[in-house]
matplotlib code that plots the C-alpha trace (Angstrom):
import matplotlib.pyplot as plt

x = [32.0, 33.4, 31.5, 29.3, 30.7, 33.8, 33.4, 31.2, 34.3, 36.9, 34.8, 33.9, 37.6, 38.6, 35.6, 37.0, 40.1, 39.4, 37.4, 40.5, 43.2, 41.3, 43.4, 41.8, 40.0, 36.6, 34.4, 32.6, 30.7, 28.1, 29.7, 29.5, 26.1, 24.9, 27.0, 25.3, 21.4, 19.1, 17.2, 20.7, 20.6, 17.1, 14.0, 13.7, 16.7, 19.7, 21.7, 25.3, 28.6, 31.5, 34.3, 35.4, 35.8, 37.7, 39.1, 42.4, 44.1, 46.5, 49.1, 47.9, 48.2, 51.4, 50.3, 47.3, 49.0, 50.7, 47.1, 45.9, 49.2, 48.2, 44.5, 46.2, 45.6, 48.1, 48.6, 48.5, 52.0, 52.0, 49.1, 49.8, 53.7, 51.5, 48.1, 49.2, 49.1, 45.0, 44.0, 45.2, 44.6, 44.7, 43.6, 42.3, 41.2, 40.0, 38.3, 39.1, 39.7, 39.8, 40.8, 40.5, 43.6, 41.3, 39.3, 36.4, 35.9, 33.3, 31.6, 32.2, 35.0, 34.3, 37.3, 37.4, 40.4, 39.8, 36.5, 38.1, 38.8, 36.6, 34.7, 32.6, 34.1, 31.9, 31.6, 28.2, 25.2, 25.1, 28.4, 27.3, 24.5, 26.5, 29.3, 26.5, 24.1, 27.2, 27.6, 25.8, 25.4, 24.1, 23.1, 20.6, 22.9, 23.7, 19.3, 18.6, 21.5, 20.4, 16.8, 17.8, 19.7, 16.4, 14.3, 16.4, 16.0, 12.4, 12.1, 14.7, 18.0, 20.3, 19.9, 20.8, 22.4, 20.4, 22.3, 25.7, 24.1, 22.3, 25.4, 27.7, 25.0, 24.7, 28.0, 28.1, 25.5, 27.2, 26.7, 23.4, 22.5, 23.7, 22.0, 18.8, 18.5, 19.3, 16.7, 14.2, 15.2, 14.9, 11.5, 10.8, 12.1, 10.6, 7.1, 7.3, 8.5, 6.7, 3.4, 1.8, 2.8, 4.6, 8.2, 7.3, 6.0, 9.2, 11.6, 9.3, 8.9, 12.7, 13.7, 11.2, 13.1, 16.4, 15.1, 13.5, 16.7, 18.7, 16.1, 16.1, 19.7, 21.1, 23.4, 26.7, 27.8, 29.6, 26.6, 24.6, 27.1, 27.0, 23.4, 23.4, 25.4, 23.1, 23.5, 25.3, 28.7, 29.5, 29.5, 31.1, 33.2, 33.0, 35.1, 37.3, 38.3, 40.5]
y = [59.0, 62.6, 64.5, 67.3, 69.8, 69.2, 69.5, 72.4, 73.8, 73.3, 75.1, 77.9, 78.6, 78.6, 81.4, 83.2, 83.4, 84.1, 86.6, 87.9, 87.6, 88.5, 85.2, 84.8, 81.4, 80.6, 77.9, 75.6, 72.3, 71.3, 73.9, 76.9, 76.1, 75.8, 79.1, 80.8, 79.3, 79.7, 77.0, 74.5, 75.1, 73.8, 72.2, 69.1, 70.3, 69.4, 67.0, 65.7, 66.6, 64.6, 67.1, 70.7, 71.5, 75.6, 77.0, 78.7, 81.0, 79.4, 82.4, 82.4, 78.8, 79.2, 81.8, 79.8, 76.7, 78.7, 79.7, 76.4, 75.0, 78.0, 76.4, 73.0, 71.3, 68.9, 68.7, 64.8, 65.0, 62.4, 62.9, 67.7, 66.5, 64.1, 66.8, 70.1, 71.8, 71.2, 69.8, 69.8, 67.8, 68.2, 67.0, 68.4, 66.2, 63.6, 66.2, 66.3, 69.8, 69.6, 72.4, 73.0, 75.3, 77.8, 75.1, 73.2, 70.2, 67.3, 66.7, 69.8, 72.9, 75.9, 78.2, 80.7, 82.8, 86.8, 85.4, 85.3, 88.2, 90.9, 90.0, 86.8, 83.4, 81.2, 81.4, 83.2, 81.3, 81.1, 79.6, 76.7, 76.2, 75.8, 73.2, 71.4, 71.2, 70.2, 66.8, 64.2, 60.9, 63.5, 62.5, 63.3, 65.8, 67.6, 67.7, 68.8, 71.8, 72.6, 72.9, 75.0, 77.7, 77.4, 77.7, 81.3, 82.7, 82.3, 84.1, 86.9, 86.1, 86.4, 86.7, 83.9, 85.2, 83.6, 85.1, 83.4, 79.8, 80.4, 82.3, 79.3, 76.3, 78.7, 77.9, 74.2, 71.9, 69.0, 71.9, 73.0, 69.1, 68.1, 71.7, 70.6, 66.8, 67.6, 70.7, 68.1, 65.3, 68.7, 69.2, 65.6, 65.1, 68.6, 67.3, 63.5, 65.2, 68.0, 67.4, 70.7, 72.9, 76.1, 74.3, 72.5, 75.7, 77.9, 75.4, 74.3, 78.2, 79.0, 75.9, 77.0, 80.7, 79.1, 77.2, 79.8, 82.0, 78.8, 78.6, 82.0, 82.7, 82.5, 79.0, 79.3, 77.7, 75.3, 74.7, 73.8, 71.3, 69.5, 69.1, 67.2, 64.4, 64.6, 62.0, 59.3, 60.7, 61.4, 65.1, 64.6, 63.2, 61.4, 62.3, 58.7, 59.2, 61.8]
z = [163.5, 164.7, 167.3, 165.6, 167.8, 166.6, 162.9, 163.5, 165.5, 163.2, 160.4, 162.9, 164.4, 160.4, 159.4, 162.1, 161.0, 157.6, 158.4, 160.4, 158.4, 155.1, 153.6, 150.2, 151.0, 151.4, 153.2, 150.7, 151.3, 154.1, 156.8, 154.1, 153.3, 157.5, 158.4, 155.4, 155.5, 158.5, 157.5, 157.2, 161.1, 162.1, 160.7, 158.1, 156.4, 159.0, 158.5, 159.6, 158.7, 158.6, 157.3, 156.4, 152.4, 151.8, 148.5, 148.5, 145.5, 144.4, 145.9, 149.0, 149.8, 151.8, 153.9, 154.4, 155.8, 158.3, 159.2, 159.4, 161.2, 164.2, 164.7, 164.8, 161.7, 160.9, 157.4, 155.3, 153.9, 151.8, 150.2, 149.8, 148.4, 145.5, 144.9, 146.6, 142.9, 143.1, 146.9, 150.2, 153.3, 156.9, 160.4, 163.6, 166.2, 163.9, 161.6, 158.1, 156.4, 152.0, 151.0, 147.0, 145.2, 142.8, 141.0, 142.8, 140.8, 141.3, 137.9, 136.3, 137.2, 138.6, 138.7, 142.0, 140.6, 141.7, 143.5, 147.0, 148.3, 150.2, 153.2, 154.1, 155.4, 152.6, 149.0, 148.0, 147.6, 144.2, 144.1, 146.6, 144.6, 141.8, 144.0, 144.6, 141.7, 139.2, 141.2, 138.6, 141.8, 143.8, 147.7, 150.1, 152.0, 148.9, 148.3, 151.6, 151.7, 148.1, 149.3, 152.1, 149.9, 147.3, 150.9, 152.2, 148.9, 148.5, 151.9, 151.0, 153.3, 150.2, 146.3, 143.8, 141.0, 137.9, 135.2, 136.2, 136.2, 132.7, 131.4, 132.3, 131.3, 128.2, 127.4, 127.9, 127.0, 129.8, 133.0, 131.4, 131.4, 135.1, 136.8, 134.6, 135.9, 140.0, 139.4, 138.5, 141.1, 143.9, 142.5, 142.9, 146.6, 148.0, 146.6, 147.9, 151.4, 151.3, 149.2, 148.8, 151.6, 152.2, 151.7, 148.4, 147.2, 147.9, 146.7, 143.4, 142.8, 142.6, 140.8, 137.9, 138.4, 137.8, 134.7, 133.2, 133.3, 131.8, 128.9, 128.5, 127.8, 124.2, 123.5, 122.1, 119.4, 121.4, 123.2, 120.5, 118.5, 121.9, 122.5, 119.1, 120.6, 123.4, 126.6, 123.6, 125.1, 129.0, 129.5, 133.0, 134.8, 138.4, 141.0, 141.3, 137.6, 138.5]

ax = plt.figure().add_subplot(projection="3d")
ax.plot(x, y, z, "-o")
ax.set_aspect("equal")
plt.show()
C-alpha cells in the first residue's frame, strides 16, 4: 500500500502547480474532495487514498505532460499511446496519477470543456458531487467524501449548486435515476452511523435540498419517454465495459 504522505504529496505538489501555471486542469477524486472539505481532513469522515485522479482540456494536454514530466511523473507509455485520446497515466514514487482528457466518465459523462480555467486547483463542489454521485456500485470512500461535501455545505464553507444537478437529471431520466438511489443509500448510512445527531441531521437536511430541486425542475421530453422503460433497460454503464 503507498505511504499517505506520499499520495497526499503528489496531489499537493500538482495543486501547486496548477495553481501556478494556470494549466487548465483540475484535481478530481478523493484528493480534490480532502483539499476542498474541512471535514475530509478530520473526524469520522477520513479515509485513505491510494491515487491521484486530474482532468485536462483536451488542448492543454501537452503542455500538461511537460508539467507533470518536471514534478517527476513518469508517464505509462503503453497504456497514454492506446487511451491518450480520453485518459492518461503516470507514476511518481509508486503513486498513481489518472488524469481524465475533458470527459470524466464512471457511469454516466460529465463533460469539463470551458470548465477549467480560472483559479482553484479542484473542480468545484458541485462538480465532485456530481463525479461521485453518478457511480451506480458506489463504495464506502465515495459515501464518506460525499457526506463530507453534504457536511461543509450544511455549515456554509462553499455553495452546492442545485440547479445544475436538477437541470442535468432533468434531462436524463438514467442520471436522475443513479443521483436519486446513492441520495437514498447516503441518507441510509449517515442515519445507521450517525442516528439522530448533529451529523445525520446536516447530511439528511441537504440530501432532501438536492431532491427537492430534482423534483422540482421540469422533465424533458427525453426524460420522460425514458422513465417509461423504467429500470427494464440499463441506464448506465460500469466502468470495465468500456
Amino acid at each position: 500500500m503507498v505511504e499517505q504522505a506520499k499520495v497526499l504529496g503528489a496531489a499537493s505538489a500538482l495543486a501547486t502547480a496548477i495553481q501556478e501555471t494556470h494549466v487548465p486542469a483540475r484535481l478530481l477524486g478523493g484528493t480534490a474532495v480532502y483539499f476542498q472539505c474541512p471535514a475530509a481532513r478530520e473526524g469520522p469522515f477520513t479515509r485513505s487514498y491510494h491515487d491521484v485522479d486530474a482532468i485536462v482540456e483536451e488542448e492543454a494536454v501537452g503542455e500538461f505532460t511537460q508539467i507533470l514530466d518536471g514534478l517527476g511523473f513518469v508517464a505509462d507509455k503503453r497504456f497514454n499511446t492506446l487511451y491518450g485520446d480520453k485518459r492518461l497515466l503516470f507514476n511518481r514514487e509508486g503513486v498513481v496519477l489518472d488524469v481524465f482528457v475533458r470527459y470524466f466518465e464512471q457511469c454516466h459523462k460529465l463533460d469539463f470543456k470551458g470548465r477549467l480555467s480560472g483559479s482553484g486547483v479542484a473542480v468545484s463542489p458541485t462538480e465532485l458531487l456530481l463525479t461521485k454521485l453518478q457511480i451506480v456500485e458506489i463504495n464506502e470512500k465515495d459515501m464518506l467524501d460525499l457526506m463530507a461535501i453534504l457536511v461543509d455545505w450544511a455549515m456554509g464553507h462553499y455553495t452546492i449548486d442545485t440547479l445544475t444537478i436538477a437541470a442535468l437529471t432533468a434531462k436524463d431520466w438514467g442520471w436522475h435515476t443513479t443521483i436519486g438511489d446513492n441520495l437514498e443509500k447516503l441518507r441510509l448510512l449517515a442515519h445507521q452511523r450517525f442516528n439522530h445527531s448533529e451529523l445525520d441531521d446536516q447530511v439528511n437536511s441537504q440530501v432532501q435540498v438536492i431532491q427537492d430541486a430534482m423534483d422540482q425542475h421540469p422533465k424533458s421530453l427525453a426524460w420522460t419517454l425514458r422513465a417509461k422503460v423504467g429500470r427494464r433497460v440499463r441506464w448506465y454503464t460500469l466502468p470495465d465495459e468500456k
